[in-house]
N, C-alpha and C positions, 0 to 999 in steps of 0.2 A: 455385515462384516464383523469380523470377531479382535480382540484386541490382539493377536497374534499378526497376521493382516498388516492392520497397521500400525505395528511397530516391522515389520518387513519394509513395507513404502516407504517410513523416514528412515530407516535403515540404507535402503537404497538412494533415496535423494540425498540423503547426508553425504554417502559415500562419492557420487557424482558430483558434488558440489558442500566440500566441506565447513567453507564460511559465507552464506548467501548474506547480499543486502541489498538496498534497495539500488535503483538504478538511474536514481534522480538525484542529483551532485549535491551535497552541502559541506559545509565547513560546520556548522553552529544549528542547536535549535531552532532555531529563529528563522536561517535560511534551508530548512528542511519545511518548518512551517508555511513559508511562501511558495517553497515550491511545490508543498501539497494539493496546499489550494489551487494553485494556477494546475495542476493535473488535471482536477476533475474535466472529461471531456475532450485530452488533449493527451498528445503522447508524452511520453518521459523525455524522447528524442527532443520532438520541440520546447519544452520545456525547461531541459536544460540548456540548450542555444540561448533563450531569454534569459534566464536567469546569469547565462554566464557574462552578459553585458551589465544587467542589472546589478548583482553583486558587486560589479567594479567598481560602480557608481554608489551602491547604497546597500547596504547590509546589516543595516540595524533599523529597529522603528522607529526612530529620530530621523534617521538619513531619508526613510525613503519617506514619509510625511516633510520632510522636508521640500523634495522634489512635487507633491501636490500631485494633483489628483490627473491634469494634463501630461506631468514629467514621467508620472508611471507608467500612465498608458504607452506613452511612445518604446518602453522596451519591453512591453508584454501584449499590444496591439497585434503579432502574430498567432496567438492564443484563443484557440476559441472561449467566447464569452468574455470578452477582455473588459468591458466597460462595468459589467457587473461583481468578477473580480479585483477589479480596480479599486470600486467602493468595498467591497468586505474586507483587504488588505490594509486600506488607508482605515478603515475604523476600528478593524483587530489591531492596527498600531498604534493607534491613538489610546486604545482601551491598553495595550501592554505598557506603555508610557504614563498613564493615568495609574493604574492599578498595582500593577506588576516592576518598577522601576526599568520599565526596559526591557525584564527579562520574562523569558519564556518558563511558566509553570508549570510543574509536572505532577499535580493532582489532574485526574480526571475531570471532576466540576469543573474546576479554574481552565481547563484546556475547553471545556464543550461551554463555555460563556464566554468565548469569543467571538467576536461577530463571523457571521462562515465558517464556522467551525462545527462539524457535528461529532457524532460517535465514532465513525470512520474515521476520521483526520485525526482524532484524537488518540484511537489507538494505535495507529502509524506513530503519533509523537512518542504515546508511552513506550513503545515497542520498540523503535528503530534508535530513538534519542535517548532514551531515559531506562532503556534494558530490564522493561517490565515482559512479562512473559501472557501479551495479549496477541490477539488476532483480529487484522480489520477485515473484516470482509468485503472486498470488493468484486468486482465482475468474476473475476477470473477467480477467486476462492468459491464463491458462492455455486458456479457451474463448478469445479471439478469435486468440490465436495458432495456434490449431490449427484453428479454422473457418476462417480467410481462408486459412491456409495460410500465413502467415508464417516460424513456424518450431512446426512439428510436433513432439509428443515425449507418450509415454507417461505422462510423472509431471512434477509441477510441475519438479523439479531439472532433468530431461532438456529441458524448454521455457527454463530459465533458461542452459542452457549453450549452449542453441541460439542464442535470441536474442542472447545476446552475440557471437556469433560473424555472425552475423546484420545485426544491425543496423549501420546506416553509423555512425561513429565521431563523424560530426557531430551526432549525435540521440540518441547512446546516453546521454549525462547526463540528459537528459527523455524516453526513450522509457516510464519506467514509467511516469510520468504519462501521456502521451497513453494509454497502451494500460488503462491502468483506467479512466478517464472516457468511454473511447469504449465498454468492455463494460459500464460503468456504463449510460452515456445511450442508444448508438443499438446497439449489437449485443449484446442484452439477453438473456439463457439462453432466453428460453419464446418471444419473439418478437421475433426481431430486425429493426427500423429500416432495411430495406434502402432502402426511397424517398427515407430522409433521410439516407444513409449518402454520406459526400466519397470515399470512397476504396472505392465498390463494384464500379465496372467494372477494380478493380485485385485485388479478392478472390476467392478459386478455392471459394469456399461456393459447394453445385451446387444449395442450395434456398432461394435469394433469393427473397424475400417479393415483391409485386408491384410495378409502377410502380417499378421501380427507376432512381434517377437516372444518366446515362451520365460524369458526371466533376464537378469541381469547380464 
């Protein structure tokens, strides 16, 4: 794929959606932070339902260590993996409390020396919170970027160093939003949305589904 290509794609995703963000609710870094973690494994859907009781109750690392390790569980126990989220939550608040006065950091290190927190979660904070112009890769980046042929790469890191290298400099602040919403919605793992895909006669996937539309 040549850099002409894609800058066509964001061209086109920008135009269909001119300010993407993410789709998991926060007010604050902090409650962007929790609701990352409690993602992994779980939908954004559910995850915001929890968090929207949670928040009520506790929105800071004080509040919700407050509430202890049983008081958390009971608004995030619909959550796959709740028990072991539970502890990475209560000890990344204990350590932001400790460390940090409470507040959520926005170096890189200081975000991936959280407890539960790795490179992913972290450049979700950079990116979404703190308006650095990175890329997480997650499920849905990692598949469309190597199905369309964007930017190919063995392991989610090896797609992250691509894409940035990759993407035009005009789109790289929102390329991770378009590119999770579009393997969210239309280029879907089991069946991917090629009829109803903007940018398919621009993608080098060689087993596009039928009726595929020819451009915008």
């Amino acid at each position: 794929m040549n850099q002409d290509q894609r800058r066509a794609i964001f061209e086109r995703l920008r135009a269909a959606n001119p300010s993407p963000t993410t789709e998991l609710h926060y007010r604050s870094p902090f409650e962007l932070l929790i609701a990352v973690i409690l993602s992994a494994q779980a939908t954004d859907k559910g995850v915001n339902k929890a968090t929207e009781r949670l928040f009520a109750r506790a929105n800071t690392p004080a509040a919700i260590l407050a509430l202890g390790e049983e008081g958390l569980k009971a608004h995030i126990r619909t959550i796959g993996l709740f028990n072991s989220k539970a502890k990475h939550i209560l000890a990344t608040c204990r350590h932001l409390v400790e460390q940090h006065g409470g507040e959520v950091p926005s170096e890189r290190a200081a975000l991936e020396a959280l407890p539960g927190v790795g490179r992913k979660t972290a450049n979700v904070l950079l990116n979404t919170a703190f308006g650095e112009p990175t890329i997480a890769v997650d499920t849905h980046i990692f598949r469309v970027a190597n199905r369309t042929g964007l930017a190919p790469g063995k392991t989610p890191l090896a797609v992250e160093h691509r894409l940035l290298r990759a993407v035009p400099s005009a789109f790289l602040q929102q390329a991770h939003h378009w590119l999770i919403l579009h393997g969210r919605y239309v280029c879907k793992a089991r069946a991917p949305d090629c009829p109803r895909c903007i940018i398919c006669d621009l993608c080098e996937y060689t087993q596009k589904t039928s009726d595929v539309q020819s451009g915008p």
